[in-house]
N, C-alpha and C positions, 0 to 999 in steps of 0.2 A: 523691730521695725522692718517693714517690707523696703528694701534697700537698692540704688542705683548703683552700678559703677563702671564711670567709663576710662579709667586706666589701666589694664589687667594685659598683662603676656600672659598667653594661652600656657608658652613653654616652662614661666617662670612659676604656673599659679598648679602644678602635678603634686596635690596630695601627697607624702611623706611614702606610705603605705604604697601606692600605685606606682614613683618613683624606684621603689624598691623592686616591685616587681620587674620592672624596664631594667631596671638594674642586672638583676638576678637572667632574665630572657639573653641580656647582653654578655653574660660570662662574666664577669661581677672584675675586680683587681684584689691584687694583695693588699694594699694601703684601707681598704673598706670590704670589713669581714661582716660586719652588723648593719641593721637599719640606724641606728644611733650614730655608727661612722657616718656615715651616711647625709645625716642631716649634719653633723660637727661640719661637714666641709660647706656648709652654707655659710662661711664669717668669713669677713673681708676687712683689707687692711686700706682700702679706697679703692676709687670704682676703678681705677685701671685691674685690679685685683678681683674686684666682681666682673669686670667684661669676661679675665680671663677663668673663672670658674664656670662663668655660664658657657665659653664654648669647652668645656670640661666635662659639663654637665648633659649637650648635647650629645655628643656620640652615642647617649644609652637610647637616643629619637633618632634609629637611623633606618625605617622602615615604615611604610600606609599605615601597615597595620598596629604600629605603636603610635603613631600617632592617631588615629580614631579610636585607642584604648585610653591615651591618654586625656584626647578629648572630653573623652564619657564621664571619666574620674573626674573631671575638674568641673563637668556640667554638675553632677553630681554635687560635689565640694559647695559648689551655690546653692543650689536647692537647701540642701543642710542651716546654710546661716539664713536662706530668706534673700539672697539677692535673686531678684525675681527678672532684672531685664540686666547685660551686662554686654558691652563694646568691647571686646577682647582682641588684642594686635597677636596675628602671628608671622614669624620671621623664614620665607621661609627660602632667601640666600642662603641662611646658615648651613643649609641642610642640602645643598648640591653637591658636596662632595659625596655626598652616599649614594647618588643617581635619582635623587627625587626631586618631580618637575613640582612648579609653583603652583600649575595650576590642578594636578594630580591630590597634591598637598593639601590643599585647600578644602576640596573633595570628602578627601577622607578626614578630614576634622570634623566638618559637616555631617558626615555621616556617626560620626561620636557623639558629636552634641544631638544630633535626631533620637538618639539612643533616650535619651534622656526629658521627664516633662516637668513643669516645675518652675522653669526659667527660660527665657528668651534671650539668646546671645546672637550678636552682630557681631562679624567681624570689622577689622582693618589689618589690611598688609602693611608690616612694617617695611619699608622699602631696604632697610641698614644702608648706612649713608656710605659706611666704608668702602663697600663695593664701588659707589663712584656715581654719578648721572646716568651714564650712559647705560649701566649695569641696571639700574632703578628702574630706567624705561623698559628696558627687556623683559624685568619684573612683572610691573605692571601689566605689560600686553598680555601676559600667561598668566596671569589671575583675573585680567578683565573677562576674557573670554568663557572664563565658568561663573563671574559674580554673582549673576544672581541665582543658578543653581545652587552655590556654596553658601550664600548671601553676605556677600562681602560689600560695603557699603561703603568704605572709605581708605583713604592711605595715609600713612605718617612714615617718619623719617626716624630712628631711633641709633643708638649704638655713638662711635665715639665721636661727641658733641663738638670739640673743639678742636679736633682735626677736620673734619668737615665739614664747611657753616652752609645754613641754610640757601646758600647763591648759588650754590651747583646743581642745585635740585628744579632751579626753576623752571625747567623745561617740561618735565614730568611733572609738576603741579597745576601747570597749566592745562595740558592733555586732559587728567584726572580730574580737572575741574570743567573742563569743557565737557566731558563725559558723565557729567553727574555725579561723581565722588565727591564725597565730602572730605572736610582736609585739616588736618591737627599734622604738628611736628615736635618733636621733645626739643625744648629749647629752654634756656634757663636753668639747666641742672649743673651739666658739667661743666655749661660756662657761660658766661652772665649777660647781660642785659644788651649787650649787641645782639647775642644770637636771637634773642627775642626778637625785638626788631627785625631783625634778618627775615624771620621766619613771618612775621605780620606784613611786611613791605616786598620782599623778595616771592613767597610762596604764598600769599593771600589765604593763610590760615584761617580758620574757625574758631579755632580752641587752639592751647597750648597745653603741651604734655610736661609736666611738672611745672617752667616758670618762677619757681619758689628766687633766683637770683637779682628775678625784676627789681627787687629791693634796692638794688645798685643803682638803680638809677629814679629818682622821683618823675622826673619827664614822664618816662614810661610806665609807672605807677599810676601817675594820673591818667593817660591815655588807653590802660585795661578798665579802670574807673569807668570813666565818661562813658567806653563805648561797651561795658560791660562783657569783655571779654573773657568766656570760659578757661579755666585755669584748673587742669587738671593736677593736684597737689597729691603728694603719696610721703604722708609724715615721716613714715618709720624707716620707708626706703631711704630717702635724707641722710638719715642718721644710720644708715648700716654699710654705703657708700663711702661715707664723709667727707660728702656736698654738706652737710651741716654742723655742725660740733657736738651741739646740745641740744636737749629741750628749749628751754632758757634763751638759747638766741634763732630760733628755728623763724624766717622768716613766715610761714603761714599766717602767725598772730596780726603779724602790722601788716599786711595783706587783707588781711579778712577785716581789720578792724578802718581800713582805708575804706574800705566799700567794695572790692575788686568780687567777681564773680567766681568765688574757690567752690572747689569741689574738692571730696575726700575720696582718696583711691590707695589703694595694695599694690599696684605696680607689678610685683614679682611676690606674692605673699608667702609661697613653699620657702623661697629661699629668705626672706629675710623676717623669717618668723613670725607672723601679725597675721590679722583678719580683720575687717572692715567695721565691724560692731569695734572691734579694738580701737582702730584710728577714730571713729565715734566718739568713746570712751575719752581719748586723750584727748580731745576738746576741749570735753567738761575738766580733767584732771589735772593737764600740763600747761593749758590756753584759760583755764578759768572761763570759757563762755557758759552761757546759759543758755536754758532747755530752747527758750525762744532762737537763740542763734546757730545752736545745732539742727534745726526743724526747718529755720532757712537754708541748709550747709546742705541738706539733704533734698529738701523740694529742687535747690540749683542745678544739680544732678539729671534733675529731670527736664528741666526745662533746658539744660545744656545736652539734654542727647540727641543725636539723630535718627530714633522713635520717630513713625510715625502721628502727628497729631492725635489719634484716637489712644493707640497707646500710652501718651504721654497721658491726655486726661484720664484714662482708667491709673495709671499709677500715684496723680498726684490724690485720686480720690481713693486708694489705700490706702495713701501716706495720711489722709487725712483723719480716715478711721481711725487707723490705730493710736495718732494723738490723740484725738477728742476720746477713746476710750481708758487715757489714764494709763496707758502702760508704763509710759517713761516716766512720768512722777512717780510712779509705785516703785518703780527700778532704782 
């Protein structure tokens, strides 16, 4: 199926194989002799254990030029499954201690992904909350200034959720929305149903980046319902954090089955081992829906991006080919 996805870190989503390389370019450590070590360090004991792997994981991104290799490989990595249009957050606070500017950064991603045809990717700056407001603004002015060179289209908030709620930010969502940026925040993951709100009331959101916690509260179930509020959901990431338990109790299901506007997403796919036909797959496998509610899960994608109108219709008339051509019943 020709595929949407708008949840994706650029940083988290470096092919296994290209990882290695950045690896190996970086003078490698003792603790990881193999590609295999390598990928073993992707498992986490809960996300304070995944935040601190991923800045772990960054030191091997500490240069333009690894990051518009890396870019390439990941433009690449889409092309391969068929994700044809994809909204990809890059972070790039992270990466100031190496001496690299936001809006330099940005740049040379853009120049990665140009490398590459096959697939249409937007950005969004993740602002990382940790840094603070005031940090976020600073951001923002040095990514604004090349966006549409880079084509950076929008901002979120991402990194550790329930240390920093969505009210700090509101100065900088404002700006960003007075400026035409479009606006999503991660909220509902690593903490529940206030931050959601926070982030719909406080930062005048679009979409929300995972959400899956909404569940906590029915109020605000109903109020994503009503007003059909995008809900960027990334299954497997859930469960590799453990923001969720299990299959079995993973809020998506009573989410999707209230009516709420979910979409399916990878989040960080390198590290938490999954791909997008995957989360597909576990729809039908772990959620029991059918082909009709997987075929809505995917059109939602589209009509929750921020695609230009024309591209949106050329996508939803792929989507539609390839159903009415019987792929998925044959699959």
């Amino acid at each position: 199926m020709p595929k949407v996805e708008l949840h994706l870190h650029l940083e988290g989503a470096i092919p296994s194989s290209a990882m290695w390389e950045l690896f190996e370019r970086h003078g490698g450590e003792p603790s990881v002799t193999t590609p295999e070590d390598l990928v073993d360090r992707f498992a986490y004991t809960n996300f304070a254990h995944f935040i601190e792997t991923w800045v772990w994981k960054n030191r091997f991104l500490n240069t333009y030029e690894a990051f518009e290799y890396a870019a390439a490989a990941v433009a690449r990595h889409l092309v391969e499954q068929n994700i044809v249009y994809a909204e990809a957050f890059f972070s790039p606070t992270d990466f100031r201690g190496f001496g690299l500017g936001a809006a330099e950064l940005a740049l040379a991603i853009r120049r990665g992904l140009d490398q590459v045809a096959g697939t249409e990717i937007a950005l969004i700056v993740d602002l990382v909350r940790d840094t603070g407001g005031e940090a976020a603004i600073r951001t923002f002015d040095q990514v604004a200034e090349v966006a549409s060179d880079a084509g950076v289209i929008g901002i979120g908030i991402g990194g550790s959720e329930a240390e920093y709620p969505p009210e700090l930010f509101t100065a900088v969502y404002r700006t960003a929305g007075e400026r035409g940026f479009r606006l999503t925040a991660h909220a509902g993951e690593a903490a529940g149903a206030r931050s959601v709100w926070g982030a719909l009331r406080s930062l005048g959101v679009e979409r929300i980046g995972h959400g899956v916690r909404s569940v906590e509260d029915p109020a605000l179930v109903d109020h994503l319902v009503d007003h059909q509020i995008p809900l960027e959901v990334c299954p497997t990431s859930n469960l590799r954090t453990g923001v969720v338990a299990d299959w079995e109790t993973h809020p998506a299901q009573a989410l999707i089955e209230a009516g709420a506007m979910v979409t399916v997403n990878t989040d960080d796919p390198a590290m938490f081992h999954c791909s997008l036909a995957g989360e597909y797959d576990m729809l039908v496998a772990r959620f029991g829906l059918g082909l009709g509610a997987v075929r809505r899960i995917a059109a939602n994608a589209i009509d929750a991006s921020w695609a230009p109108e024309a591209t949106r219709q050329r996508l939803h008339c792929d989507q539609r080919r390839w159903w009415s051509s019987g792929a998925a019943e044959a699959r």
